[in-house]
Backbone as numpy.savetxt, mean C-alpha at the origin, in Angstrom:
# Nx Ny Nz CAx CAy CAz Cx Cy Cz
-18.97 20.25 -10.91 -18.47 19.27 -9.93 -17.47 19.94 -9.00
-17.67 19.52 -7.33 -16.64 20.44 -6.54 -15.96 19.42 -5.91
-15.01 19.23 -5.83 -13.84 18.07 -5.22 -13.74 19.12 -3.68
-13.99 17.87 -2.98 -13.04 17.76 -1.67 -11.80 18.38 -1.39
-11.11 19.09 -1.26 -9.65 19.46 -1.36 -9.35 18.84 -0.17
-9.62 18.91 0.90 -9.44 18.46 2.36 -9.40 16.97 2.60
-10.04 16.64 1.54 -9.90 14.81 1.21 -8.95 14.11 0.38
-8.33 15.11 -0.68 -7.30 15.41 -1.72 -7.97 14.55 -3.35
-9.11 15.00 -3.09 -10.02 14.05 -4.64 -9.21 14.57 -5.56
-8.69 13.97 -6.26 -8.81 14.29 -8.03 -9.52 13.00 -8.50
-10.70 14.19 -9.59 -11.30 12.57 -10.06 -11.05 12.46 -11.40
-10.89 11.23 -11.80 -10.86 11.07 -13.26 -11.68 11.07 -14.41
-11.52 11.79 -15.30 -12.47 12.27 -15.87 -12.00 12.02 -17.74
-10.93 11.24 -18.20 -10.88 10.79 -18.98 -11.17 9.72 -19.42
-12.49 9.25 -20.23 -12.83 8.20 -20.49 -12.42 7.63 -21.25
-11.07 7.26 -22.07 -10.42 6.77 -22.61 -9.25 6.00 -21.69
-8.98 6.85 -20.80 -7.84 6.43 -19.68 -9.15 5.54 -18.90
-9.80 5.65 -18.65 -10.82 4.86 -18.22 -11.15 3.66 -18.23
-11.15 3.51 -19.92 -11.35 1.93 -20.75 -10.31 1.24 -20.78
-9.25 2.28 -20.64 -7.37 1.33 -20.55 -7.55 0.84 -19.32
-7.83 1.57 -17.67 -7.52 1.15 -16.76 -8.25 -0.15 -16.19
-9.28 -0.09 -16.81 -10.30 -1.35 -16.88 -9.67 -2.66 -17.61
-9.22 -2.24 -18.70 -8.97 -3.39 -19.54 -7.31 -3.61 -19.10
-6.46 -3.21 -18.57 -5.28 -3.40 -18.00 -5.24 -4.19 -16.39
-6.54 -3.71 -16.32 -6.70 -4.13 -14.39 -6.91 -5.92 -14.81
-7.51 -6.39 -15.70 -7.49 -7.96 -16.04 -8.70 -8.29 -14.90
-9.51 -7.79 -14.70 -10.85 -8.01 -13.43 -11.73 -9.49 -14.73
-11.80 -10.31 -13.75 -13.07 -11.06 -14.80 -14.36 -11.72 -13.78
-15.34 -12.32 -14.29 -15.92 -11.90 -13.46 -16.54 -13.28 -12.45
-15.39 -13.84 -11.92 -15.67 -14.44 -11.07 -14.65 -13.19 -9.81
-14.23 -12.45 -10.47 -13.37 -11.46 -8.97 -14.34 -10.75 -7.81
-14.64 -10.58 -6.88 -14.72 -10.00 -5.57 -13.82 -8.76 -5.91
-14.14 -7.31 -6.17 -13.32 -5.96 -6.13 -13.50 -5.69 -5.03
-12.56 -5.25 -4.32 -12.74 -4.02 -2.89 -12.50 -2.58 -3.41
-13.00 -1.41 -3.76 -12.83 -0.27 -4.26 -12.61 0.92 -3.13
-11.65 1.28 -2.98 -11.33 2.66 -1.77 -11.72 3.77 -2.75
-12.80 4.54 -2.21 -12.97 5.78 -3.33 -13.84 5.37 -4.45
-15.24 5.48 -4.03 -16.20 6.01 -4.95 -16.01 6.90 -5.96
-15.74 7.95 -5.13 -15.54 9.12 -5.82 -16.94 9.19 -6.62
-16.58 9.62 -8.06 -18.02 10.09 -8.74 -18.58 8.46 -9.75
-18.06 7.66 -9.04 -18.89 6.58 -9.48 -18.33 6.37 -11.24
-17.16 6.52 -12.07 -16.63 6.53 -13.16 -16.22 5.44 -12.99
-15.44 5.13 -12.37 -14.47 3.85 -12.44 -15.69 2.45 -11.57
-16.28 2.83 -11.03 -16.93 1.84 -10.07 -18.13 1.32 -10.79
-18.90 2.29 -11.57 -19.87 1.37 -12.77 -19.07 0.49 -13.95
-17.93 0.33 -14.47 -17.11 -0.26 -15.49 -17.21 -1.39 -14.76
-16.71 -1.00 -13.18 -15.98 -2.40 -12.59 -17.55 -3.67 -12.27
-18.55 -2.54 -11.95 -20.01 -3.52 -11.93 -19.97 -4.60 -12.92
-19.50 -3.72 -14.32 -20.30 -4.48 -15.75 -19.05 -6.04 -15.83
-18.19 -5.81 -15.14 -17.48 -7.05 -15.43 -16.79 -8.30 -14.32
-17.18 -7.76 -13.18 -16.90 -8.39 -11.71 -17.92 -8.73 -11.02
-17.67 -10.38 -10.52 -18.66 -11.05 -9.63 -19.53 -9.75 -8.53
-18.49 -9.39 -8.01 -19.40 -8.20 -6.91 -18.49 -6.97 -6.63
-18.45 -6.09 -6.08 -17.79 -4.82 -5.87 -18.18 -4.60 -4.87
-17.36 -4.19 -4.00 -17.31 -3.30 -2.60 -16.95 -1.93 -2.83
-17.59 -0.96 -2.74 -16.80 0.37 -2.96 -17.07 1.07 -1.74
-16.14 2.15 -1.27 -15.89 2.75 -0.01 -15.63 4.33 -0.77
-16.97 5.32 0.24 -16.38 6.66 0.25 -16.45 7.21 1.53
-15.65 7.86 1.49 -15.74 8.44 2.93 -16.81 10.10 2.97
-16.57 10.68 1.54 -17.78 11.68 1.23 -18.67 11.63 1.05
-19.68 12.14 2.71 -21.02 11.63 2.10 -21.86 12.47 1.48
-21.62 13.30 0.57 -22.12 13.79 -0.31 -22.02 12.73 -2.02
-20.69 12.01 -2.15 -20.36 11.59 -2.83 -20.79 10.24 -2.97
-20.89 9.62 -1.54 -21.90 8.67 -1.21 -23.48 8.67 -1.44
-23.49 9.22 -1.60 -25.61 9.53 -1.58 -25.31 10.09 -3.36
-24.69 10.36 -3.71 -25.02 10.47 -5.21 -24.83 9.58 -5.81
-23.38 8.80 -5.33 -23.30 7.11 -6.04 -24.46 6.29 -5.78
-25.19 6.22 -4.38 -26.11 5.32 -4.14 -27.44 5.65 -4.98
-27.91 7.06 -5.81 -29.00 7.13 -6.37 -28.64 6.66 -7.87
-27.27 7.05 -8.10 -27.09 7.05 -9.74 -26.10 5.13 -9.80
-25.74 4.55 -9.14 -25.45 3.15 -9.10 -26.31 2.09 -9.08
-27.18 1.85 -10.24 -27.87 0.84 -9.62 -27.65 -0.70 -10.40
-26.78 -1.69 -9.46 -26.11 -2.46 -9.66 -26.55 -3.64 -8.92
-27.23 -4.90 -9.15 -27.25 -5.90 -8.06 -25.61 -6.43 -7.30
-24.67 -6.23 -8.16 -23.45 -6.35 -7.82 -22.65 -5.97 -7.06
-23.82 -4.47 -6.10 -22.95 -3.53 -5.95 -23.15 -3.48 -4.32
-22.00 -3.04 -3.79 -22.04 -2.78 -2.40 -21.29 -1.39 -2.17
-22.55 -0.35 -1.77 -21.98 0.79 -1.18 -21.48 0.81 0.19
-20.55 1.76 1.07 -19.81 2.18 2.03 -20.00 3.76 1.79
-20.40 4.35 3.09 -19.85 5.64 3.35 -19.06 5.69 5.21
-17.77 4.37 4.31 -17.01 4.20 5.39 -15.46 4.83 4.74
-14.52 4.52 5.84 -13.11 4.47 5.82 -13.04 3.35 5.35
-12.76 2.79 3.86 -12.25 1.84 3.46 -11.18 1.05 3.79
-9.85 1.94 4.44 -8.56 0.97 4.80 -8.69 0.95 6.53
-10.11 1.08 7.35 -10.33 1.06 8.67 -9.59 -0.79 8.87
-8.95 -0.79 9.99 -8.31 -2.20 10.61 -9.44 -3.24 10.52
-10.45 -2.79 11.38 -11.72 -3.09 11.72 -12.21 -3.97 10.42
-12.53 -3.53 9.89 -12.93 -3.98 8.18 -12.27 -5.52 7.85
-13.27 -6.89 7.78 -12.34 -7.86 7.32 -13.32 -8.90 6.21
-13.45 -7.87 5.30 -14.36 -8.54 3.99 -13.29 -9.29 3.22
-13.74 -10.40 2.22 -12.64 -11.07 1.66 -13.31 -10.60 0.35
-11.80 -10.77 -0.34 -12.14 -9.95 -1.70 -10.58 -10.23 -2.53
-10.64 -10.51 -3.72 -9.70 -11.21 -4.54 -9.04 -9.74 -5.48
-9.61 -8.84 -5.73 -8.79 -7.27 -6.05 -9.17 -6.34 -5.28
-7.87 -5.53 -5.14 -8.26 -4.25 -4.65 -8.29 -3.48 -5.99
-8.51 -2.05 -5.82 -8.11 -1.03 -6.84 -8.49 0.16 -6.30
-8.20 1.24 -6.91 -7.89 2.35 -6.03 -7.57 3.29 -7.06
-7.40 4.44 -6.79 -7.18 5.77 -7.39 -7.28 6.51 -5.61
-5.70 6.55 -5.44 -5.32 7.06 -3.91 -4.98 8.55 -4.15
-5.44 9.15 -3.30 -4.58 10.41 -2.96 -3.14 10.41 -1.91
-2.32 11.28 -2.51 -1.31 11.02 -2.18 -1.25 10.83 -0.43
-2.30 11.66 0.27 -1.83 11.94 1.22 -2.45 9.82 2.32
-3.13 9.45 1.28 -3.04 7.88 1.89 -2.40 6.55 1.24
-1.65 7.34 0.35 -0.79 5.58 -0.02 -0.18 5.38 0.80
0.29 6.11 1.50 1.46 5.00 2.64 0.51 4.20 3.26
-0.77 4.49 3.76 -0.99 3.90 4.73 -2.26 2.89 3.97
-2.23 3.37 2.72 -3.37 2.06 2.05 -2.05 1.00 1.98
-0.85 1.18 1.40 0.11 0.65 1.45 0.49 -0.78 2.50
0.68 -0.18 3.84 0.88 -0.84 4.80 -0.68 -1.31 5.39
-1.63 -1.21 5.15 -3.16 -1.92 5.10 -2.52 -3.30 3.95
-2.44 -2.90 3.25 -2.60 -3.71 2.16 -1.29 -4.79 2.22
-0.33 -4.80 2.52 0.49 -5.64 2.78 -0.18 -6.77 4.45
-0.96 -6.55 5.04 -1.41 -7.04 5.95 -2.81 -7.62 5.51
-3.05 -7.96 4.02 -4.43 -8.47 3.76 -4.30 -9.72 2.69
-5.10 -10.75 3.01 -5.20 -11.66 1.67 -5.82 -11.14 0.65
-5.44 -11.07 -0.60 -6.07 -10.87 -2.08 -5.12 -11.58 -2.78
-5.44 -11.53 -4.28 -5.21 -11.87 -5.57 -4.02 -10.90 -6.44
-4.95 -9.80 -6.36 -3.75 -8.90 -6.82 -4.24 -7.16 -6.30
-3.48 -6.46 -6.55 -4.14 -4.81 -6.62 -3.55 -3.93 -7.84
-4.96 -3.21 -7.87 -4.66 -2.34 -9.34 -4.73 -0.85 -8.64
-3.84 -0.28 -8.68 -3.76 1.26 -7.73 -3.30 2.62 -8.42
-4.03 3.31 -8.88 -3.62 4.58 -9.31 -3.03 5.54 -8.33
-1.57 5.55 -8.25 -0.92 6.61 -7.63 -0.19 7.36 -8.12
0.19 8.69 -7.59 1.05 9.42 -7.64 2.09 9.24 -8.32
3.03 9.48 -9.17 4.90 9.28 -9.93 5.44 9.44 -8.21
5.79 10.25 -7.80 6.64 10.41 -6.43 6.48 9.56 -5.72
4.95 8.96 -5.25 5.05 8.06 -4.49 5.31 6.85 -4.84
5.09 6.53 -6.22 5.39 5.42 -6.90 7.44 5.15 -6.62
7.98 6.07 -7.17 8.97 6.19 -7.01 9.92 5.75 -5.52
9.29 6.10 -4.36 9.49 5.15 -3.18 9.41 4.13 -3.29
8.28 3.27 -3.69 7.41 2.36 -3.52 8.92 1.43 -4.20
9.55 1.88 -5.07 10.15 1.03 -5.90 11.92 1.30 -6.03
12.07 2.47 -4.87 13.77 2.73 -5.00 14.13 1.60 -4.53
15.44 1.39 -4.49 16.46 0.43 -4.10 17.15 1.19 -3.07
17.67 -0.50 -2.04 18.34 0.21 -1.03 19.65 0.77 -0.97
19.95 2.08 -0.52 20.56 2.48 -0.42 20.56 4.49 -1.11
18.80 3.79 -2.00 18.91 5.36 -2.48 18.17 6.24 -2.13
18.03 7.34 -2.10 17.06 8.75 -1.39 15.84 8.76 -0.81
15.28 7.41 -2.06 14.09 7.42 -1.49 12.94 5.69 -0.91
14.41 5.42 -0.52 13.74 3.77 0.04 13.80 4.30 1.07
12.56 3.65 1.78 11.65 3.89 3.04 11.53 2.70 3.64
10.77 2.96 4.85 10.04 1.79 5.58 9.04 1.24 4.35
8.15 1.83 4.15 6.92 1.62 3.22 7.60 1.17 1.69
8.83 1.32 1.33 9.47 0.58 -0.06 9.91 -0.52 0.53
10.61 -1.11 1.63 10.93 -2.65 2.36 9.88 -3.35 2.52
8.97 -2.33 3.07 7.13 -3.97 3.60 6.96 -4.29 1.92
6.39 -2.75 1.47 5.54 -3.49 -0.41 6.83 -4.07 -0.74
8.22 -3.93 -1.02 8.97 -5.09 -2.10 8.88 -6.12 -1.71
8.68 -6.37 -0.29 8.95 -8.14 0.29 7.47 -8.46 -0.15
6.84 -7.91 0.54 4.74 -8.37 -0.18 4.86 -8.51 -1.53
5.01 -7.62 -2.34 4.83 -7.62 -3.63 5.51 -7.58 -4.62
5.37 -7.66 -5.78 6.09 -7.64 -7.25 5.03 -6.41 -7.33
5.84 -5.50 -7.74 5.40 -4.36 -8.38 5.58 -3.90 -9.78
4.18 -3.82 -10.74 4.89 -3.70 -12.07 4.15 -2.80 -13.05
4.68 -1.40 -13.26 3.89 -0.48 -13.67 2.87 -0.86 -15.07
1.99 -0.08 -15.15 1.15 -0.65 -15.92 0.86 0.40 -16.78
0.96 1.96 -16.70 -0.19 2.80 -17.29 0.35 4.63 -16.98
0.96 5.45 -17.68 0.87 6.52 -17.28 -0.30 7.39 -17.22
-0.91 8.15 -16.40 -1.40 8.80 -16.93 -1.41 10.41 -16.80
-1.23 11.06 -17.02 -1.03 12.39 -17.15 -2.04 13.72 -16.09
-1.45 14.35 -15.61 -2.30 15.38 -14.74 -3.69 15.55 -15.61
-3.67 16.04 -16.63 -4.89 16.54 -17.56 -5.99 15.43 -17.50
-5.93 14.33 -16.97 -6.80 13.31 -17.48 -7.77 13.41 -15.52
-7.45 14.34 -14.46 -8.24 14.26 -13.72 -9.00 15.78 -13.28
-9.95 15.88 -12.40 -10.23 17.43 -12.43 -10.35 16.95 -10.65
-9.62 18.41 -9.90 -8.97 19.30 -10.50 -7.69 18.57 -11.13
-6.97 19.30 -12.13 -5.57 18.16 -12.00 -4.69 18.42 -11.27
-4.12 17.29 -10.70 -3.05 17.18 -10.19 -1.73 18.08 -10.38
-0.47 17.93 -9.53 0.36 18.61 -9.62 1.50 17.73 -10.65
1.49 16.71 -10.13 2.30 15.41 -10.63 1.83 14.67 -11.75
2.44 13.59 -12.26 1.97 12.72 -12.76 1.66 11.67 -11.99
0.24 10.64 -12.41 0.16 9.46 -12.04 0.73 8.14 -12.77
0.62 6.87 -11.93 0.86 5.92 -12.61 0.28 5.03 -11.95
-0.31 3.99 -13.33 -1.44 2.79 -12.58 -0.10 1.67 -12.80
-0.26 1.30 -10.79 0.76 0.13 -10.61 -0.26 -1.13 -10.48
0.71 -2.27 -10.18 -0.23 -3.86 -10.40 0.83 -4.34 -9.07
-0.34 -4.76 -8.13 0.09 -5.37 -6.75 0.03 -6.83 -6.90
1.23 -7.95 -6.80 1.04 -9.09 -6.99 1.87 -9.90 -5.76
0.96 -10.52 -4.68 1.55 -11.02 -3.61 2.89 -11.83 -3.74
3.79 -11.97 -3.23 4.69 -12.89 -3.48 4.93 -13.20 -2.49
4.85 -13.15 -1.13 5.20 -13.32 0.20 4.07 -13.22 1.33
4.08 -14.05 2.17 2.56 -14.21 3.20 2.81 -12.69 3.45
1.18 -12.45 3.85 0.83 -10.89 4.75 1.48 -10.88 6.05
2.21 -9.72 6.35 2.90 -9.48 7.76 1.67 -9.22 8.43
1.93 -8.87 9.72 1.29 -9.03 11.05 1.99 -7.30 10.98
0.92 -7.20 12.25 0.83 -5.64 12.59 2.29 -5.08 13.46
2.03 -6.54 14.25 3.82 -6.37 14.78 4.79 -6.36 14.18
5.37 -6.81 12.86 5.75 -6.92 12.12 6.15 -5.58 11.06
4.89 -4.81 10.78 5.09 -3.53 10.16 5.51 -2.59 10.80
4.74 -2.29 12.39 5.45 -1.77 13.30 6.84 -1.73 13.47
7.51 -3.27 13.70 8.83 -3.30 13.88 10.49 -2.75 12.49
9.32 -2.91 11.39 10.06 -2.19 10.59 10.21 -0.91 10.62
9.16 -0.02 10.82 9.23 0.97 10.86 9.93 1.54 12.20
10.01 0.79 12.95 11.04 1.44 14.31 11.85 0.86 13.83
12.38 -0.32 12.98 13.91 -0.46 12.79 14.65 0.49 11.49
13.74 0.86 10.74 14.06 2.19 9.33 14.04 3.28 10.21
13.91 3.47 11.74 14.19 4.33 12.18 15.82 5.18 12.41
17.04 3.92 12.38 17.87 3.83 12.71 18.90 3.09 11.24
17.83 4.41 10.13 18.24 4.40 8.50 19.59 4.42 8.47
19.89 5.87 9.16 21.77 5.71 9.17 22.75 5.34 9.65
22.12 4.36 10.72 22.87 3.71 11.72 23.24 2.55 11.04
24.33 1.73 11.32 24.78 0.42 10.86 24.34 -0.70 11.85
24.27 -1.55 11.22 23.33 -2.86 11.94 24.39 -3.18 12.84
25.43 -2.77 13.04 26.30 -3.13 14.52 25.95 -1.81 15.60
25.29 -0.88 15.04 24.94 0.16 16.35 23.71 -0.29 16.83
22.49 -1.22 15.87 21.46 -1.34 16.19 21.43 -2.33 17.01
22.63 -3.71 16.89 22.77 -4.72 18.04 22.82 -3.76 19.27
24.27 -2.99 19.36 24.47 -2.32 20.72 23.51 -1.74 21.23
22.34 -1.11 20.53 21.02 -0.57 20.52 20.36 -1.48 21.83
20.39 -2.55 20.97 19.41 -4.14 21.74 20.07 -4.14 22.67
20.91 -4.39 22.83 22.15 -4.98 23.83 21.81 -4.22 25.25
21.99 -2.74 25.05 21.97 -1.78 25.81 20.36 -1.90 26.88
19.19 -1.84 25.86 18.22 -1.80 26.51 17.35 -3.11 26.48
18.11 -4.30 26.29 17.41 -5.71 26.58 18.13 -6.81 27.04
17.91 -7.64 27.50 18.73 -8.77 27.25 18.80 -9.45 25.98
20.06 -9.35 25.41 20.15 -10.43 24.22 21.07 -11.61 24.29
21.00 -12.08 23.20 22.15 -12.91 23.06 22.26 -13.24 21.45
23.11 -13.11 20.63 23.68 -12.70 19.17 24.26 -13.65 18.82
24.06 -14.75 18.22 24.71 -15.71 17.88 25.18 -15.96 16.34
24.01 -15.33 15.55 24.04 -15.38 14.13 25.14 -15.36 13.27
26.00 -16.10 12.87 27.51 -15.65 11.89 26.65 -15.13 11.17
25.95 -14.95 10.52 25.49 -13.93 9.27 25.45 -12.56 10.05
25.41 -12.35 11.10 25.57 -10.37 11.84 26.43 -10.27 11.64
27.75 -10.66 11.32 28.97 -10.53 11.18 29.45 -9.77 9.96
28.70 -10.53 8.97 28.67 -9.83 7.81 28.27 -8.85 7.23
27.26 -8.67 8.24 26.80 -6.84 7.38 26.58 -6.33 9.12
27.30 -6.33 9.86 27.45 -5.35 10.63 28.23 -3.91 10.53
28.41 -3.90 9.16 29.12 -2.58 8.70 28.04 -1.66 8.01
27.02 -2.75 7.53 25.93 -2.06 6.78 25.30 -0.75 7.39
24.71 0.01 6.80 23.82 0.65 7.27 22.03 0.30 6.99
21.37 0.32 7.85 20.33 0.10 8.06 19.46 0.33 6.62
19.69 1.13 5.47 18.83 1.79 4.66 19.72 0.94 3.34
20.77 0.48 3.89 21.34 -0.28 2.75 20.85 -1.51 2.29
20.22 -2.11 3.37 19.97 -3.68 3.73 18.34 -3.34 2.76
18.54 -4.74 2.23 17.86 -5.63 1.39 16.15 -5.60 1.79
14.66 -5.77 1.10 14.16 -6.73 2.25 14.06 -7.28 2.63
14.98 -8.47 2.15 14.60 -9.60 2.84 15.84 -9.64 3.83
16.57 -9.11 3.68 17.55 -8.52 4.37 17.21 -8.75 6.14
16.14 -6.83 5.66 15.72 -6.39 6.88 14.90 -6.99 7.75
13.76 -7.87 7.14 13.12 -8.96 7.72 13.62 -10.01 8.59
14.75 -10.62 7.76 15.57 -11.73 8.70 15.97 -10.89 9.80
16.51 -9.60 9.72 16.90 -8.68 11.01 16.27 -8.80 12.06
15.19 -8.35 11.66 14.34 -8.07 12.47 13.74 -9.44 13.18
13.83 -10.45 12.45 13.68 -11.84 12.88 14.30 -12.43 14.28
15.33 -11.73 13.54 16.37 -12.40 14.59 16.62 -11.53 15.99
16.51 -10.57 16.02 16.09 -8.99 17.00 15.32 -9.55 17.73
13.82 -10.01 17.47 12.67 -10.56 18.16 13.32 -11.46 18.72
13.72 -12.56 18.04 13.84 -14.15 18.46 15.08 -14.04 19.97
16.09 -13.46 20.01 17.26 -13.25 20.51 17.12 -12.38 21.61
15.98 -11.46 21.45 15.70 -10.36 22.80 14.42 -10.29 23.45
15.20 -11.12 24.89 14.06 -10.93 25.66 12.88 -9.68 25.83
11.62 -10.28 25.42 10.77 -8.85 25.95 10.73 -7.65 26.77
11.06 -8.34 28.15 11.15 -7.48 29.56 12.63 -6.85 29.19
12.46 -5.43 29.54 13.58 -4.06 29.27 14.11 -4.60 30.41
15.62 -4.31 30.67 16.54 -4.08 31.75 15.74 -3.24 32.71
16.16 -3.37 33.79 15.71 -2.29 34.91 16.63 -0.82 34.60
């Protein structure tokens, strides 16, 4: 078997970690799966034998044309697409996944912009570790503010480099995505991420920010109170109302 390096495959190849991730994911079979990553078709025949239908997505079409001869599933729906493409608006009650590192952020911020049920996602320890710092520490991000406000995040499963080929550098860990808050809007993710731009700035430089290049007007007694904050300190729900109020308060059209 030759993995993709350029795609960043590791596939899993422990079938014991296999039967856990199945039986931990809680799939029954009235669920709709959306699957990013075929891959070698391990995890995506389990999910046939116990889910209403499956969507699976590879983007290798080598990997694609081998799943489609060796899958044969009435349940089953192949892709030799981009699974987290915008474009894409199938409804589907789980995701699940086994990501390479180099697309959780952005299955991440896909996935906070979609209706489902829940998601079962094999990632990375490091990236997991964002996903779940608190504000104020090294590694809260834009992408740790959208998933905490979207989701309850709640680890489920280590599993160890040895359990994929090639293996990994890191360890993984299977997390559990559970909505708690409506899906943001595209404007919305955007605007966080230009406002985590201005991580070390304090939310009284980011008014003067507005001030400077819009018309505003600031009324909020709650700015008062954490206008000392710094931007990376604030909460999500924090940053959301921020940003709420940023929109609501500043005219569109820039100063001349």
């Amino acid at each position: 078997m030759k993995n993709k390096t350029n795609l960043g495959q590791n596939f899993l190849v422990d079938e014991g970690i296999v039967k856990k991730i199945i039986k931990l994911s809680q799939i029954g079979k009235n669920d709709v799966v959306y699957e990013v990553g075929t891959g070698t078709g391990t995890l995506t025949k389990e999910l046939c034998n116990i889910a209403k239908f499956v969507y699976s997505f590879e983007l290798d079409s080598k990997l694609f044309e081998q799943s489609n001869k060796q899958l044969k599933f009435d349940n089953l729906k192949l892709f030799n697409l981009d699974g987290l493409n915008e474009k894409l608006n199938l409804e589907f009650d789980v995701f699940f996944s086994s990501l390479p590192y180099y697309e959780s952020r952005r299955a991440m911020s896909w996935l906070c912009k979609k209706h489902f049920k829940r998601g079962i996602v094999l990632l990375q320890k490091d990236f997991v570790e964002k996903l779940v710092s608190k504000p104020g520490e090294k590694n809260y991000r834009a992408i740790s503010v959208l998933t905490q406000y979207r989701f309850s995040i709640n680890m489920l499963l280590k599993v160890s480099p040895s359990s994929f080929f090639p293996k990994p550098r890191v360890e993984s860990l299977l997390v559990e995505l559970l909505p708690k808050n409506s899906p943001l809007s595209q404007q919305i993710v955007n605007d966080i991420q230009f406002l985590y731009s201005f991580r070390k700035k304090t939310v009284s430089f980011v008014l003067n920010y507005f001030n400077k290049h819009y018309t505003c007007s600031f009324f909020e007694p709650e700015l008062s109170a954490i206008a000392s904050t710094r931007i990376a300190e604030l909460n999500p729900i924090q940053l959301l109302w921020l940003n709420d109020t940023l929109k609501t308060n500043s005219f569109a059209k820039e100063k001349e």
